[in-house]
PANUMI-329706 format. One line per field, with one value per residue (C-alpha): residue number from 0; residue in one letter; chain; x, y, z. Coordinates in nm, 2 decimals, always signed. Each point is the difference from the previous one (the first is absolute). Layout:
BEGIN
i: [NUM / ...]
aa: [A / ...]
ch: [A / ...]
px: [X / ...]
py: [Y / ...]
pz: [Z / ...]
END
This chain:
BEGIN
i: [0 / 1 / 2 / 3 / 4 / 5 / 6 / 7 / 8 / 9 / 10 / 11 / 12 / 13 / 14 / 15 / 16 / 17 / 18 / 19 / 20 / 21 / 22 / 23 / 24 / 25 / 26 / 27 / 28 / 29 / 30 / 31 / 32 / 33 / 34 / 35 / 36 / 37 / 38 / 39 / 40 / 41 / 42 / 43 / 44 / 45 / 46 / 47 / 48 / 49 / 50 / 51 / 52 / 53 / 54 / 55 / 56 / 57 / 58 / 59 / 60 / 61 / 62 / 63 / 64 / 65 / 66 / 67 / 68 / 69 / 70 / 71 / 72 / 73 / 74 / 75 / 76 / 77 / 78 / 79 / 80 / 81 / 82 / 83 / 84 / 85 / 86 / 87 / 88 / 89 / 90 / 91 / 92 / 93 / 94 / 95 / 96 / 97 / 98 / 99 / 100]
aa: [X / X / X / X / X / X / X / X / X / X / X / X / X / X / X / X / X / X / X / X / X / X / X / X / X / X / X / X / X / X / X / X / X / X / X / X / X / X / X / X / X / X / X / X / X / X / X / X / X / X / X / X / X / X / X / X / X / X / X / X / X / X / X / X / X / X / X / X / X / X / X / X / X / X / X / X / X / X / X / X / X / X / X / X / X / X / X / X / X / X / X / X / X / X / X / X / X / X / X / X / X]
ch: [A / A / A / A / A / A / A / A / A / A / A / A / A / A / A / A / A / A / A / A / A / A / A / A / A / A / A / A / A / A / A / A / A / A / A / A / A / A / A / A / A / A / A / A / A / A / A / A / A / A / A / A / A / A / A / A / A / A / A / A / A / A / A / A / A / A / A / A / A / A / A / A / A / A / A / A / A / A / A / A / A / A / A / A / A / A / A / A / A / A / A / A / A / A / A / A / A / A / A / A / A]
px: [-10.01 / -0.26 / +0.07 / -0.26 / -0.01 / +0.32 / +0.23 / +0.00 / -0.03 / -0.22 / +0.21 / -0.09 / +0.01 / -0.11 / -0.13 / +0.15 / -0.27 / +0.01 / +0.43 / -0.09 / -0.27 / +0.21 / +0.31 / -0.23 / -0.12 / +0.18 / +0.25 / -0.26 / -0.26 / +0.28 / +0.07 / -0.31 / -0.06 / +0.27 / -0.14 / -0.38 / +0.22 / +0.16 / -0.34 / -0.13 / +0.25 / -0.08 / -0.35 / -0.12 / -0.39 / +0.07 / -0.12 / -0.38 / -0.10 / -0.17 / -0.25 / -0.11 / +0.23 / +0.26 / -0.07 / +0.32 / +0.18 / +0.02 / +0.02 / +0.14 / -0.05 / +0.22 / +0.06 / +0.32 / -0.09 / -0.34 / +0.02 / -0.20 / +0.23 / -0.09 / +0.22 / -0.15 / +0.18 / -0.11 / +0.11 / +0.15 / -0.06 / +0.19 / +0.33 / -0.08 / +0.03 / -0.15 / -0.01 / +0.02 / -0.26 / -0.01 / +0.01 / -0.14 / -0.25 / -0.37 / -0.13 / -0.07 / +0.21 / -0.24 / -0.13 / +0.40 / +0.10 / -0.32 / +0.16 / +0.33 / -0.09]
py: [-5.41 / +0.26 / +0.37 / +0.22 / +0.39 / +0.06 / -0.28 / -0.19 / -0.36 / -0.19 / -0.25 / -0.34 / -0.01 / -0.28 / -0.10 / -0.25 / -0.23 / +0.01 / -0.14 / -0.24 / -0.15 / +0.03 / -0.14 / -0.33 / -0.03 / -0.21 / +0.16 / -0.03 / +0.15 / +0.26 / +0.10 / +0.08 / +0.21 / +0.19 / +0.03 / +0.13 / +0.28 / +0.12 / +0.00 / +0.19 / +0.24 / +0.06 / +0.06 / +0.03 / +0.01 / -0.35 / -0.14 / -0.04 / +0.24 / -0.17 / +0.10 / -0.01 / -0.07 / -0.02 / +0.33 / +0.15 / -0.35 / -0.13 / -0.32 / -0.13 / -0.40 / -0.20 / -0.40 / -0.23 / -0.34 / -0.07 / +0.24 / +0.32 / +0.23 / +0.34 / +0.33 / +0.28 / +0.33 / +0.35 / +0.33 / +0.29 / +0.26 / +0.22 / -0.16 / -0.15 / -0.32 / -0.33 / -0.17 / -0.43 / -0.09 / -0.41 / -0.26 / -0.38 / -0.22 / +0.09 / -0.25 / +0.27 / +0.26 / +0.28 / -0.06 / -0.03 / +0.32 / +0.21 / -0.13 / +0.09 / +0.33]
pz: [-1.00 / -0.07 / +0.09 / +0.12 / -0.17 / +0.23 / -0.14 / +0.35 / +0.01 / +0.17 / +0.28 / +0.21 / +0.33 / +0.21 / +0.33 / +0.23 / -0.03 / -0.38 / +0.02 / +0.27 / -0.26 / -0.30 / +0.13 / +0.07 / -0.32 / -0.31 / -0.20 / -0.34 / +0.23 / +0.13 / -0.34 / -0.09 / +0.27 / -0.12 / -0.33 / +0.15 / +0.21 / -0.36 / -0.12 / +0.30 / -0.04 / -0.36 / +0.07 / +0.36 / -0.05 / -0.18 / +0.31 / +0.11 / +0.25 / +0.32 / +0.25 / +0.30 / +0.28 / -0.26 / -0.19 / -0.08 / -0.10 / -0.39 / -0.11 / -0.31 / -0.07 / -0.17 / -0.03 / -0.01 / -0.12 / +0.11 / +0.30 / +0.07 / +0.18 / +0.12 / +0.09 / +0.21 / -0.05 / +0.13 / -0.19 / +0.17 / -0.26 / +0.12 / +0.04 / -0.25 / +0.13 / -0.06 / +0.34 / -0.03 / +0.29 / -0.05 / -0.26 / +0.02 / -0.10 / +0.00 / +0.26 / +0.35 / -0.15 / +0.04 / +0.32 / +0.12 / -0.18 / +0.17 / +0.36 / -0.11 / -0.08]
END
């Protein structure tokens, strides 16, 4: 994990929604999740920035067979924490996260 000037680590946290989507996906798909939250961890501006009604959310892409899946994560700086919003396929997934949020 990548330490700041302080030696503290960054940490995952994550939002109900974000389990509740997770826990219905496929174990290869689950896994790679996982794998994307390491990555996050390591570096947190990995993600692309959105804006608009989303401004303050990242997204990082990533694909398991031929699927595009995206996870939205938000940064709280200073706890440095990276918050797991909601993962799933591309297909309404903006306009379902800006009605979440």
């Amino acid at each position: 994990m990548k330490k700041n000037s302080a030696g503290k680590k960054w940490a995952a946290a994550a939002a109900p929604r974000f389990n509740r989507q997770k826990k219905k996906l496929a174990p290869d798909v689950q896994a790679a999740v996982d794998k994307e939250v390491q990555a996050i961890l390591e570096n947190p501006l990995s993600g692309e920035p959105k804006k608009g009604p989303l401004r303050g959310v990242r997204v990082r892409k990533f694909t398991v067979g031929n699927q595009l899946y995206l996870l939205v994560y938000e940064l709280d700086r200073k706890g440095r924490q990276a918050i797991m919003l909601a993962v799933g396929v591309h297909e309404n997934f903006y306009r379902d996260l800006a009605g979440y949020r």
